[in-house]
Backbone bond lengths (Angstrom), bond angles and torsions (degrees), N, CA, C in turn:
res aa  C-N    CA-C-N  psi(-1)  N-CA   C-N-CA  omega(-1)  CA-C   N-CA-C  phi
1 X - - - 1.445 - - 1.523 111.12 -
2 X 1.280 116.35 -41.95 1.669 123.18 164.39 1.729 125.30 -39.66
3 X 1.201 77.42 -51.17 1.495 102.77 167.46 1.849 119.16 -50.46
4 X 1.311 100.36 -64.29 1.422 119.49 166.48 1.532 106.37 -39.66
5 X 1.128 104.76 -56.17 1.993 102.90 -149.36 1.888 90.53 -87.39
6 X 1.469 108.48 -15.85 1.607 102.38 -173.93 1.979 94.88 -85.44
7 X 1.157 125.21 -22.60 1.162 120.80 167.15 1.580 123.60 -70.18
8 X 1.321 120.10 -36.67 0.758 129.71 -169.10 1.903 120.89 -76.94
9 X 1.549 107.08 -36.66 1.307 131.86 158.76 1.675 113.75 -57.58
10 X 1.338 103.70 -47.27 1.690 112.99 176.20 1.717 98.81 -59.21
11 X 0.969 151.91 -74.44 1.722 176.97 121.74 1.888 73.54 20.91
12 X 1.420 136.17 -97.34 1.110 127.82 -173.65 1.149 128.56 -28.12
13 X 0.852 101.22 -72.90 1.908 112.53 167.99 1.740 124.75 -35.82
14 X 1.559 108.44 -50.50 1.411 124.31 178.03 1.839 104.63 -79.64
15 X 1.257 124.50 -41.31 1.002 128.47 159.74 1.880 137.02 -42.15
16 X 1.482 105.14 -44.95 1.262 139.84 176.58 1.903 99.11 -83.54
17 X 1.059 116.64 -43.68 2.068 112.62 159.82 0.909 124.19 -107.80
18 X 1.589 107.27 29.30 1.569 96.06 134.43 1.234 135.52 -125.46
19 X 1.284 117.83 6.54 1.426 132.43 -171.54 1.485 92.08 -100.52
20 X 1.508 99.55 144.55 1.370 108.56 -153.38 2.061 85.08 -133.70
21 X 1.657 135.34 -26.06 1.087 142.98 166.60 1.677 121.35 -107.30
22 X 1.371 143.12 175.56 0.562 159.55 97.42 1.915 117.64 26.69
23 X 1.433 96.52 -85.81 1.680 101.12 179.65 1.668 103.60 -66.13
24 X 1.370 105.64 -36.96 1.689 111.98 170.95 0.906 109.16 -38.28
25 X 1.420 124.92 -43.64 1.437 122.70 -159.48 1.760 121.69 -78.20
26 X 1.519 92.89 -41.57 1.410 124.03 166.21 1.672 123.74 -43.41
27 X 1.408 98.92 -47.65 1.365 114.37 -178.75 1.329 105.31 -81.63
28 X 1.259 129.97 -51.34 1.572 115.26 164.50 1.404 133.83 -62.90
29 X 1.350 115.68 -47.72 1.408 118.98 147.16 1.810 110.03 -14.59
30 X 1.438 94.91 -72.03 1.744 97.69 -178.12 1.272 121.57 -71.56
31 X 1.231 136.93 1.43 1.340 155.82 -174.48 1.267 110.91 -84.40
32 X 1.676 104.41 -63.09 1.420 117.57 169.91 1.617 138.32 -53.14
33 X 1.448 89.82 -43.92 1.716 114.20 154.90 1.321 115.12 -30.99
34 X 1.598 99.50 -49.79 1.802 98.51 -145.39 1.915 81.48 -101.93
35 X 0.828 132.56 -0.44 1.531 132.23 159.08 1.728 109.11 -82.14
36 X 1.463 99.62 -30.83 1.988 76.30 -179.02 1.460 87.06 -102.21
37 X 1.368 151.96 3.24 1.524 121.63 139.11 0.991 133.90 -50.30
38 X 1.184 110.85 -60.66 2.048 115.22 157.22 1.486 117.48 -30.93
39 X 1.192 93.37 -56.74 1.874 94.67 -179.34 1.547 99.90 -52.05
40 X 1.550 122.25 -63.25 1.211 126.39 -172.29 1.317 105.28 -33.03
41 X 1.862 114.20 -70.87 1.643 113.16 -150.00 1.556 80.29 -55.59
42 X 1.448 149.69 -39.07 1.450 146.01 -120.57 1.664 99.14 -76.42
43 X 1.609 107.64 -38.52 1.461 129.55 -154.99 1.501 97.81 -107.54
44 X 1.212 138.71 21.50 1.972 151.04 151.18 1.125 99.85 -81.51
């Protein structure tokens, strides 16, 4: 679970410097999402 939430903060963080607009933001925001779903189904 450590694991999880330390991935998930990393994905925030890298997500949050790199969006430089608005929709930027959106698209990484949703990017990241769909990386800690994967992780999720990964860890069932």
């Amino acid at each position: 679970m450590k694991r999880f939430i330390a991935l998930a903060m990393l994905l925030i963080a890298s997500s949050l410097a790199a969006c430089n607009t608005v929709k930027g933001a959106g698209q990484d925001i949703q990017k990241g999402g769909e990386k800690l779903e994967d992780a999720a189904d990964k860890s069932k």
